[in-house]
C-alpha positions in Angstrom: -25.9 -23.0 8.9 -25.6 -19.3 8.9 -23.1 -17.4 7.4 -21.4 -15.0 9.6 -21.0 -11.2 7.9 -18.0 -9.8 6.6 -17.1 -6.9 8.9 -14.3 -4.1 8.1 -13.3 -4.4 12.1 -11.6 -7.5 11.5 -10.0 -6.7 8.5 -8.4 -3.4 10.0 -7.5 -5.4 13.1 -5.3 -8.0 10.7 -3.8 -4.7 9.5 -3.4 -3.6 12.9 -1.4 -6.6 14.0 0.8 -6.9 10.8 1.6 -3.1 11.2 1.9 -2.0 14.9 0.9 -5.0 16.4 2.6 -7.9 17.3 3.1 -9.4 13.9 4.7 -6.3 12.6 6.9 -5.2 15.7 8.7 -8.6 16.1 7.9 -10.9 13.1 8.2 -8.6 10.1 10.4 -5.3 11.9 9.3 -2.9 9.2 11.7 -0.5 8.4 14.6 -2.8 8.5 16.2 -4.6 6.0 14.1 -7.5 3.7 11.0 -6.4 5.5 8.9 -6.7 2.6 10.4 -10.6 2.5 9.8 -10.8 5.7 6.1 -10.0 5.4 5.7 -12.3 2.3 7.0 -15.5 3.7 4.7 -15.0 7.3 1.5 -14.2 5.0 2.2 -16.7 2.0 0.5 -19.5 4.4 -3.0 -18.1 5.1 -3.5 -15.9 1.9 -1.1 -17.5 -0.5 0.1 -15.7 -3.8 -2.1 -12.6 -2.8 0.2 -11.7 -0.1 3.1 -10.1 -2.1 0.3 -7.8 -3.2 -1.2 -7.1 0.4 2.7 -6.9 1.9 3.3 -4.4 -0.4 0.2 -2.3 0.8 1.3 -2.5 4.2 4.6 -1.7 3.3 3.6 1.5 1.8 2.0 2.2 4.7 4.1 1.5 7.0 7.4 2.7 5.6 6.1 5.2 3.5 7.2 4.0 0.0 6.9 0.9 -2.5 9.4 -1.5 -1.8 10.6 -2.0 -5.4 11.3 1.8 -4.8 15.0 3.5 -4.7 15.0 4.7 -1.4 14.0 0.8 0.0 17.7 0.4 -1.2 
């Protein structure tokens, strides 16, 4: 069986949807208060201990800042 390729356009739609899209508007509500947690626990199940790293992206750009950082207080 062939493999299918790898393409970037599914990658930035993920990023899309846990941004601007659905995932981020209603599941994760960046912005507000344990965000970051929020985005953690939804992407825990299909990435597992590599989501706290990808959250973190997408909370950077997102919000604008780290979320370990002072003004995410």
């Amino acid at each position: 069986m062939a493999r299918r390729p790898r393409t970037r356009g599914s990658a930035e739609s993920l990023r899309r949807y846990w941004s601007t899209g659905e995932g981020g508007r209603t599941k994760i509500r960046w912005g507000t208060s344990g965000d970051y947690r929020r985005c953690v626990r939804h992407l825990t199940k299909y990435m597992g201990p590599r989501a706290r790293g990808y959250c973190a992206n997408l909370h950077r750009r997102n919000v604008g800042y780290w979320p370990g950082d002072r003004r995410n207080r």
